[in-house]
N, C-alpha and C positions, 0 to 999 in steps of 0.2 A: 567162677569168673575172677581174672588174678585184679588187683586193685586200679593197679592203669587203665585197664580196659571199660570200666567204669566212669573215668574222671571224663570230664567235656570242658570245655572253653572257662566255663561260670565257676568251675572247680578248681582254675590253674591257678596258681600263688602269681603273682604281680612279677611283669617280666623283669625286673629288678633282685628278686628273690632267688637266692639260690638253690639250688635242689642240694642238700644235706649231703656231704660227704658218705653219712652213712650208711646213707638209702643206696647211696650209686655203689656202695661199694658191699656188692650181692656178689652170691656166688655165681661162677660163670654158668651163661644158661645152658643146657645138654645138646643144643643144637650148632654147637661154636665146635664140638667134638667131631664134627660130620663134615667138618670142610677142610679143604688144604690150606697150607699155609697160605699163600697167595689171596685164597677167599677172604680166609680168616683176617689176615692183614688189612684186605679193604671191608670188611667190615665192623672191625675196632678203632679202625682209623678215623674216629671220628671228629677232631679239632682240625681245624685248616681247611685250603681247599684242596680238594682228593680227584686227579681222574685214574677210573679204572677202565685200562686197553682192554677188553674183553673178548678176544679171537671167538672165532666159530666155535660153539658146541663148550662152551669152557661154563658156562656154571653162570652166567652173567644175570640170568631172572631174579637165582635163586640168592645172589648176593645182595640183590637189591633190596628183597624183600626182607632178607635174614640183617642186611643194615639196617631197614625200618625198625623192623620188631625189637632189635637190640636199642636202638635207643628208645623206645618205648618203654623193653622193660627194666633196662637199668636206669630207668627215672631222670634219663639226662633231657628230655624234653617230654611236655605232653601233646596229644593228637592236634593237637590244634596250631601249635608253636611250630612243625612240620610242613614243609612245603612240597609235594615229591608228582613231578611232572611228567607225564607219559604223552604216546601219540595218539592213541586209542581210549575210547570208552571200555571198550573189553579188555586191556591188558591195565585198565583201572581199577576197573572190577576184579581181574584174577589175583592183582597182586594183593588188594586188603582179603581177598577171599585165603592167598596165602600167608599173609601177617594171622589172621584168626588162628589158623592150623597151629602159626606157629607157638603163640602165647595164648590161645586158647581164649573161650568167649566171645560175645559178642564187640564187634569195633565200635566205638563211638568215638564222636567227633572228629573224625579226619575227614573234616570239612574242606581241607586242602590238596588232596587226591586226587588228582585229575587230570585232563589234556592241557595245552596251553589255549585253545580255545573257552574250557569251561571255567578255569579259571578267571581269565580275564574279564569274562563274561561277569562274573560275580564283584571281583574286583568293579568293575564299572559300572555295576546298578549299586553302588553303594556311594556312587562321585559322580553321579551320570552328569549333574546339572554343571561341573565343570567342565566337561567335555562339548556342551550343548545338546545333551539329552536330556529324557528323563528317565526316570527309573524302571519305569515298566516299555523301553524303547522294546521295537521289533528287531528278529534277525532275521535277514533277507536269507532264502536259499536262492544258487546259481538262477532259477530260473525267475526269478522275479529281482536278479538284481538283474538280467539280460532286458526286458521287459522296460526296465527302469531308464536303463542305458538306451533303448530302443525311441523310447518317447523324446529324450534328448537330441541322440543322433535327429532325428526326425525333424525338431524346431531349429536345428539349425539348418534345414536347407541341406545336410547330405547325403551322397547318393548309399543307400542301404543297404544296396547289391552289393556295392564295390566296397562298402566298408562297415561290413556287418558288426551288432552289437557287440556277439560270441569275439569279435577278435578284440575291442574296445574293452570288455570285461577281461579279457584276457591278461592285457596290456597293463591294465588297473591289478592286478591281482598281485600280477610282478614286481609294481612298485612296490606295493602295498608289503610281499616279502623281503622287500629291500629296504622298510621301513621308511619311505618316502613320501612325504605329504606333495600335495599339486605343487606348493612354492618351491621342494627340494628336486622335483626331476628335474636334471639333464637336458638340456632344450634338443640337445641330437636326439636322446628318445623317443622327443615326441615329433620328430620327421617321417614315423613308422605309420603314423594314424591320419587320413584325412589331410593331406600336405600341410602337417605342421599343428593341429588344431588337437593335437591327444591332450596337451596338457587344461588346456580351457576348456575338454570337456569332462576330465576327471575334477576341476574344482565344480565345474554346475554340478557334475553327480554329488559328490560332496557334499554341497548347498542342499541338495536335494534332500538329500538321506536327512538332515538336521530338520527339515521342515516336515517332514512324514515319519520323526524320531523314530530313525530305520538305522543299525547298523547292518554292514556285512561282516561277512566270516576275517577278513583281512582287518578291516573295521577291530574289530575284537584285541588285537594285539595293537595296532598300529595307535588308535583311541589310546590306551592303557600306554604306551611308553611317551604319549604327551599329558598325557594326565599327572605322569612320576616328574617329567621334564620341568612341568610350569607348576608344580606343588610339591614344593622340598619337605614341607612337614605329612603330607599326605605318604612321601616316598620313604621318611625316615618312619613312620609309623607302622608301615609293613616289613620295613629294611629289621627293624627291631622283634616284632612280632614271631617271623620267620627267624627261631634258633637253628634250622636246617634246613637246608636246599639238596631234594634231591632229583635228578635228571635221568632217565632214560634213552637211550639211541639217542644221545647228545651228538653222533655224525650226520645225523639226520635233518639236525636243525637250519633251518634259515635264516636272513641276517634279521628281523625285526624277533625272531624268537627268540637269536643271542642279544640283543640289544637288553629286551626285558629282564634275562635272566642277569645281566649285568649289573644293570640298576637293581635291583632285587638283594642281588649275592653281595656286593660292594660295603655293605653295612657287618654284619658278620663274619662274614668269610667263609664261611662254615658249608660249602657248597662240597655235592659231589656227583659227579658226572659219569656217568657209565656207557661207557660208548665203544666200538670200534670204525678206526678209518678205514681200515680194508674191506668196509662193507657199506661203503658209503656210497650207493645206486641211485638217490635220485637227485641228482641236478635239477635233472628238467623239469622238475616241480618246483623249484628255488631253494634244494637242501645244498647247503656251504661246506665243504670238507675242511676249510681252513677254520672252522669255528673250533673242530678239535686239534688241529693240528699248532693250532697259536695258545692253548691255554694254558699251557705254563707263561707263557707271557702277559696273557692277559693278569695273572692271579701269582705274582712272584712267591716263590718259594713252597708251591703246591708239591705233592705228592703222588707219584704217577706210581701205579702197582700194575702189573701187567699179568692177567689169566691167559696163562699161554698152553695151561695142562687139557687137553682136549678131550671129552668121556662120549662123544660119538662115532668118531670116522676110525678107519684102522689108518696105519703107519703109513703106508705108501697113497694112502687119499690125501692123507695131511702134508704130505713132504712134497708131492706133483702141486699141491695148491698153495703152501709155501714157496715153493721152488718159483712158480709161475706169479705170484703176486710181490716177488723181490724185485722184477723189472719195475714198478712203479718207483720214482723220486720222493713223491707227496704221501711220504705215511711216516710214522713214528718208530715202526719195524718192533716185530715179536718172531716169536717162531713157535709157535704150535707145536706140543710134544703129544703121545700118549701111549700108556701102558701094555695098550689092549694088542692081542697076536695079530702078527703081518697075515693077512690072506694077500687074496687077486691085486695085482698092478693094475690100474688104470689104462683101459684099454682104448687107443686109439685106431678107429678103421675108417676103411674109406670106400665109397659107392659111386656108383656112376652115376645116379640122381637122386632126384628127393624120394621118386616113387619106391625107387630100390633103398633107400635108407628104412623108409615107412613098414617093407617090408620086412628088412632087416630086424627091426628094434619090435616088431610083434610078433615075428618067430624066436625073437629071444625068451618074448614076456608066456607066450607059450611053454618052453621050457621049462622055463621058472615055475610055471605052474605046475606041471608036469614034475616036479623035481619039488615039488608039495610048499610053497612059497604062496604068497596070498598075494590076490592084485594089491590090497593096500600096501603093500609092500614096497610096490615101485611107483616111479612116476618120471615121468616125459618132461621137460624145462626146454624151451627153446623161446631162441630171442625175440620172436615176432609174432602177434598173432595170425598172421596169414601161412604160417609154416602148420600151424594146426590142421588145415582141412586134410593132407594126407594121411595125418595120421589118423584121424578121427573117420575118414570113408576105411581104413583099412583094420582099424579096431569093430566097427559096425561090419562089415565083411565077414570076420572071423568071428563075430559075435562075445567080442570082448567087452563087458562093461567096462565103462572110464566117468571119468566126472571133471567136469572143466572147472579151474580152481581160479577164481579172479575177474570170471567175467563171463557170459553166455559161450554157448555152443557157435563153432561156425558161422552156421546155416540160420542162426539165433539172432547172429548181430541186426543190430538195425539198421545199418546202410548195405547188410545182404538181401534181407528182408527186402527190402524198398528194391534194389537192384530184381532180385527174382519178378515183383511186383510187374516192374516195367515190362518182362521178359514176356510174363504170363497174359499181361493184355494185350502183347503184339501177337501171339502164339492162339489168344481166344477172347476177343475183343469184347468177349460180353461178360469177362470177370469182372463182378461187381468189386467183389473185392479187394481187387488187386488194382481196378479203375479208381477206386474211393483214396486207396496209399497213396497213388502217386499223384492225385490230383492236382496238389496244392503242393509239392516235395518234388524240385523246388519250390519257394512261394511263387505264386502267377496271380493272387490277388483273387482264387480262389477259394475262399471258406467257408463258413458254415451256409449262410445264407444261399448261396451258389447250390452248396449241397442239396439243404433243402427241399431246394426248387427241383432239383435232380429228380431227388426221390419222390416228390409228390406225382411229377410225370411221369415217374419212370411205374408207380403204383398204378395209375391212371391209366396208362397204355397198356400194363402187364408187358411191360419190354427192360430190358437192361439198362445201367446207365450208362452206358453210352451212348446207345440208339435216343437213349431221351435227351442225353446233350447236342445229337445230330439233328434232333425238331428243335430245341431251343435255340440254337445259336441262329436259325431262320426265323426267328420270332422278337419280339420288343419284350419278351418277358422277365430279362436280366441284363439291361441295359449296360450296366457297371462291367460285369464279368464276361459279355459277348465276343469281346475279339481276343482273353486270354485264354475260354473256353475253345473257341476256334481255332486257333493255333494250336492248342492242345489236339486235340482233332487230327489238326490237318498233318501235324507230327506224324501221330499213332498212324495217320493211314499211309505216309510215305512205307515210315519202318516196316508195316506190315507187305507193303510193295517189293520191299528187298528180302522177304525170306526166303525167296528161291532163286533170288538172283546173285548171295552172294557167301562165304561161310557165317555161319552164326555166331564165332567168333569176332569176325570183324563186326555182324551188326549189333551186337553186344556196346561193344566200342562205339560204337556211331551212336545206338542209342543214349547210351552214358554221358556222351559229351553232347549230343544236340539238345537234349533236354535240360540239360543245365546241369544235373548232380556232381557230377564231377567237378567240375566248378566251385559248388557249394560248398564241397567238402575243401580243395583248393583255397578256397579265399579262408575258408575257418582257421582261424589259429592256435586252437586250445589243441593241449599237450598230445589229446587225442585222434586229432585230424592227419596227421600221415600215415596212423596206424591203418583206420578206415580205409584212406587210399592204396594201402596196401591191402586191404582187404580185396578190395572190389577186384584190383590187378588178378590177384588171386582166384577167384570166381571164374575172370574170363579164361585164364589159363585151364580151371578145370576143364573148363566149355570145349578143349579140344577134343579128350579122351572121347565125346559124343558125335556120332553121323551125322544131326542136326537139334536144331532145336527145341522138337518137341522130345526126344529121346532122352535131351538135358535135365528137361524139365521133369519128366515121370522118374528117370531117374531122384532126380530131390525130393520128389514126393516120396519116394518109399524110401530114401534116407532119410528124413525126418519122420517119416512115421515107426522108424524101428531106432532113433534118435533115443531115445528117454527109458531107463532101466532103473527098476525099483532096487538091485544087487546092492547089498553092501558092501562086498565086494569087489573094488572098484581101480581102477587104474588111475592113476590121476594125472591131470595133463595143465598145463599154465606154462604163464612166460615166467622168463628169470628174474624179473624183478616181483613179480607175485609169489615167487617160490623163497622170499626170504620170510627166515622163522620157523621155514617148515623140516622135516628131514623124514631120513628112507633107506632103509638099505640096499635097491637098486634104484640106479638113476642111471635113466639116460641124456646125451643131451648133445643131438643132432644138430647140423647146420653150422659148421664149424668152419666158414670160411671167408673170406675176405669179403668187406661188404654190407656182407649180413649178419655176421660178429668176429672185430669191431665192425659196426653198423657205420655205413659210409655216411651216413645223414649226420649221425653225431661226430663222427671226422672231421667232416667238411664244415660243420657248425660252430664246434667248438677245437678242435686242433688238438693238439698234445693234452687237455686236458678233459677233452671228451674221450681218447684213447686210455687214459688212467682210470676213466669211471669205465670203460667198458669192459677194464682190464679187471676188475675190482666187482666186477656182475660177471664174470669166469671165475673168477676165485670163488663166489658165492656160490652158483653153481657148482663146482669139483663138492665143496664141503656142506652140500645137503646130503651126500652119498652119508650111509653108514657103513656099507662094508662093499659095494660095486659101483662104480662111477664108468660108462663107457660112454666115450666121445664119438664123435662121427662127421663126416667131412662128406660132400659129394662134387665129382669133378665136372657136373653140370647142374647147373641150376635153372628153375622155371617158374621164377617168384611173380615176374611181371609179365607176363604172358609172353615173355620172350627167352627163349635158348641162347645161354651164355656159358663158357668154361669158368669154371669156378676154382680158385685157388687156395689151397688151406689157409685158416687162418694161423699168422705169425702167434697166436698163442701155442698152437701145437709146438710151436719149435721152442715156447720157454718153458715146457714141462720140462723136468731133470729126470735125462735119461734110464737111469736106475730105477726108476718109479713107473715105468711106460711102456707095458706091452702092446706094441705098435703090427695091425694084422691090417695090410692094405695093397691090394692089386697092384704090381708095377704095369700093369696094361692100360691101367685108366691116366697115364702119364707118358706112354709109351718107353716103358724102362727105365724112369727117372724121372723124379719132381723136379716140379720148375727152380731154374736155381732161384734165389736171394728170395725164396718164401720162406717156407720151412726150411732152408739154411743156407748157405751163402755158395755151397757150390752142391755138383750130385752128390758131393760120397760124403754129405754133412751127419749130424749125430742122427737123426730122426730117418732118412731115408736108406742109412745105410743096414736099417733094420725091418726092410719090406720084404715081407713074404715074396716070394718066387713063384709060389703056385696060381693057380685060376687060370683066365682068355692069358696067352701071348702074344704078343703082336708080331705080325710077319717083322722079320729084319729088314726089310723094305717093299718097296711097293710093286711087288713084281705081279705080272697080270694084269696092271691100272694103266693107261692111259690117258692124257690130258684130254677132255672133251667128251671121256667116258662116261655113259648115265649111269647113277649110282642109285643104291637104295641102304639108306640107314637106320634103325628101329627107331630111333628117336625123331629125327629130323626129315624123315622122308626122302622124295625122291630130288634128284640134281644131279649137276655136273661137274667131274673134276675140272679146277682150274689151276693149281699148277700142286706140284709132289717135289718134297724135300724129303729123303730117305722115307720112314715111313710111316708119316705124316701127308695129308692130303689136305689141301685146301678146297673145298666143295662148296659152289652154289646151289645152295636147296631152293626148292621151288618157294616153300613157304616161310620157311625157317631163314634165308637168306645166306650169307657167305659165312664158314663155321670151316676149325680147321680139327681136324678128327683122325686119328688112329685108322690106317690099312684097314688090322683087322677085324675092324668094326663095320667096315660096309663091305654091301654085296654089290658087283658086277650087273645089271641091269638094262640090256639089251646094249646096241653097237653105238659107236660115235657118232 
């Protein structure tokens, strides 16, 4: 064990005390020979404050920790005098697991190691009583600060339907990253909650949490930068203590995380940040891209080293995703180089729909295999989780293992779950099972007690619960719950009225919305609620590929029951914001089109600077590839149970054409992309390099007539309504009015 690694807090010389010129001046450690200049520099760079721009794949772990350990073992600080901030518990844990490797023995005392959660955490049971805690205070998880919020809402008289906890917690969590106590929001704000009443019930919650000595997870930071605020010697005794500050995914941070690290850093100086902006993905959680983008101003005269030498991707992955993350304004700008031999170009192609994508990208992954390549090898990245079910029914099909990275299976989620639920009682009214799910989901003010009383009848009679809430609700025997129970009831027995009377798609729909779910998810406002509602969307649209209802359902059941594979072997599948960190040497990464990336929601949300974060979650994506990246586009989409033409997205056109083997039907555009998408007219850089082969489409619409019955694969059957060369305009029976390519549909009996 080398002598550092030994010393702890009660060992350190007085921060006043110098560490001996002698001592520091060791010979350099063996592991400073291993790094580039670039590393090397931000990791000796140790006076002042330092950010290192750290592009994709460039070494940025390995500097942070190879900075710890250096000053470790050149005796310029001890473990304790170190402050080094991450997001994670586990990349806490890796990094001191990586410091041991590097100096060898065991770590002690890096007491200071941690998220900005756990820290603060510590920080404030050592001052709790100025905060108005105490020292052994609780921390609320989500569902007991919901809970909390819930009791509130309640005493004030509002309605709980219309303004649930989940969006009040929500609302609270935002300020809370925005570093704003009840007195500092924005009175517009609070117009979002209750007409006007968000801010009076974040100070009751507030009051609250002090008298049940409860913090929350926001609590934790927001606590801790009024604790430094209103105790200048309290701030100047950590401000001193800390001889270094070091940051992780500093683009990541939010404004109350920079506030802390501010006050923090302000005394020393000695901070160093390790970040990139071009990988700055989540807003929508409260992370600030300008936190890195302003620190040289924050911290005059700082140090900015930029790892731009890239040791994963080949040349033409790195230059399509350079090339393509220069249209952003709001970054500091690097350019990603590396050594290693040019292979395959970045392949852009294009599909007529998702299903033919689906199939696409698993007779690739086929190949691959075939061509002696391991599913771990690759992995699937698409923007949404509702894009997942095709692929995941067509990997199950060809009996591909895959593993969902970030979050359940499809079929798994729990607003499909619940949705199948509904499906399955109207389909067999005596699932217990699936009657117990939705009972109370929405709330209906049926719970346990209700249940209960279900099941005691439903034992009693030897009958289902349902038949036992059809004797109950004719009886005095649950007074409270009679006419939610009833209602309930009298739902399920419409719905079940309409399964022959109507497609199972629409009653799908009908049920979703009469019931209330849809709604529920609707009013929710956490970060995860449009995802959901895209989810459900999703589901119904499968619901077409099936005759009817029961066909849907036995269909799921033997796709969840061949769901789950013990292979290690596996493909992996997640959205783009769960695929940061990770890498592959194939990637694919479908659904390239206007909409749905950039995702119209964060468009219409945020404007030019929701397009830079979506621009900057493409970047991320190209640069998980290690040596294949293939894009993909389809010219229909059927995300929301409804048939739309789908137009590439404007990222395809800012890939640099040198870098971009582009393989795409001119039939699925009828001989040319739409102009001002992928580029400003037909014969722009991207289109003028489209295959010629596959379907052609007639040169015009000879054989069609207006008022002709048609039939199309996709869309079904209808009728021309008017022809522009050869291009048709068709009302589908189902599908509605859709303008489609000649040689796509078939002729279908006379006018």
């Amino acid at each position: 064990m080398s002598e550092v690694n030994s010393v702890t807090d009660q060992d350190a010389p007085s921060e006043e005390e110098p560490i001996p010129l002698s001592r520091r001046a060791m010979a350099e450690p063996p592991y400073l020979a291993d790094l580039n200049e670039a590393q090397r520099q931000a990791v000796v760079t140790t006076d002042g404050p330092v950010l290192v721009l750290a592009g994709a794949g460039t070494g940025k772990t390995r500097v942070l920790t190879t900075r710890l350990a250096y000053l470790l073992q050149t005796q310029q600080a001890w473990p304790g005098q170190i402050l080094a901030v991450t997001f994670t518990n586990k990349a806490a844990r890796e990094m001191q697991e990586r410091i041991r490797l590097l100096i060898g023995g065991v770590m002690e005392g890096m007491q200071w190691l941690g998220t900005f959660h756990s820290i603060s955490a510590k920080i404030l049971r050592r001052h709790a009583e100025l905060v108005g805690l105490k020292s052994n205070f609780t921390i609320l998880d989500d569902d007991d600060q919901v809970r909390l919020l819930k009791q509130i809402i309640k005493e004030a008289n509002i309605d709980q339907n219309r303004w649930t906890a989940r969006h009040l917690a929500g609302l609270i969590d935002n300020w809370k990253n925005k570093g704003l106590t009840p007195d500092r929001v924005p009175a517009g704000e609070s117009q979002s909650f209750a007409d006007g009443k968000g801010i009076d019930l974040y100070r009751q919650y507030q009051e609250r949490l002090k008298i049940l000595n409860a913090a929350d997870f926001g609590d934790l930071l927001l606590e801790c930068i009024q604790l430094f605020q209103k105790n200048a010697s309290i701030l100047e005794d950590f401000q001193r203590r800390f001889k270094y500050i070091l940051v992780d995914e500093y683009q990541d941070t939010n404004v109350a995380q920079y506030l802390w690290l501010r006050l923090l850093a302000q005394g020393r100086r000695n901070i160093c940040c390790v970040g990139d902006d071009d990988q700055s993905i989540y807003g929508w959680r409260g992370a600030e891209v300008d936190n890195i983008l302003r620190f040289e101003k924050d911290f005059p005269g700082a140090r900015v080293i930029r790892l731009e030498r890239n040791y994963r991707s080949t040349p033409h992955i790195l230059a399509a995703a350079s090339g393509l993350i220069s249209a952003n304004d709001g970054r500091l700008g690097k350019t990603l180089w590396t050594d290693l031999p040019e292979q395959e170009k970045v392949y852009v192609r294009g599909v007529w729909d998702g299903e033919e994508e689906a199939r696409m990208v698993c007779d690739d992954i086929e190949q691959y295999q075939r061509d002696d390549r391991t599913l771990n090898d690759m992995a699937i990245l698409v923007r949404t989780s509702a894009q997942m079910r095709e692929f995941e029914e067509r990997l199950i099909n060809l009996g591909i293992p895959y593993r969902v990275i970030g979050g359940p299976r499809f079929y798994e989620r729990a607003e499909i779950r619940d949705a199948l639920a509904y499906l399955r009682v109207i389909a067999q009214p005596d699932d217990d099972l699936a009657f117990e799910r939705i009972m109370n989901k929405p709330r209906r003010g049926l719970g346990k007690v209700t249940l209960q009383a279900l099941h005691i009848a439903a034992r009693a009679e030897r009958i289902s619960l349902t038949r036992a809430a059809r004797q109950l609700i004719e009886t005095d025997e649950i007074p409270r719950a009679k006419k939610a129970l009833s209602d309930l009831i009298a739902m399920i027995d419409r719905w079940c009225g309409l399964i022959d009377t109507i497609p199972h798609t629409e009653l799908a729909e009908i049920v979703l919305d009469e019931s209330g779910y849809t709604a529920m998810w609707q009013n929710e406002k956490s970060a995860d609620a449009p995802g959901r509602l895209e989810n459900l969307k999703e589901l119904v649209h499968s619901m077409a590929e099936f005759e009817n209802l029961a066909g849907f359902l036995e269909h799921i059941s033997l796709v969840a029951d061949n769901n789950q594979s013990n292979a290690e072997d596996q493909v992996s599948l997640m959205t783009l914001h769960s695929a940061k960190g990770t890498e592959f040497p194939v990637v694919f990464l479908p659904g390239w089109e206007e909409g749905l990336f950039p995702h119209q929601r964060t468009l219409d949300e945020n404007g030019l600077k929701g397009l830079e974060e979506e621009r900057r979650l493409a970047y991320v994506g190209i640069t998980r590839a290690k040596e294949v990246a293939k894009i993909s586009f389809a010219a229909n989409r059927r995300l929301f149970n409804q048939w739309a033409n789908a137009l590439p997205s404007r990222f395809i056109d800012e890939l640099p054409e040198k870098n971009v083997e582009v393989m795409v039907d001119t039939g699925l555009y009828g001989g040319s992309m739409p102009a001002g998408r992928l580029n400003q007219d037909a014969a722009g850089p991207i289109t003028s390099r489209f295959d010629q082969g596959g379907a052609t489409p007639n040169p015009d619409a000879a054989g069609f007539d207006i008022g002709a019955r048609v039939f199309h694969q996709k869309f079904g059957y209808g009728r021309i309504d008017m022809i522009e060369g050869n291009k048709l305009t068709i009302k589908f029976e189902k599908a509605g009015k859709k303008k489609v390519i000649a040689s796509f549909v078939e002729r279908h009996g006379s006018v």
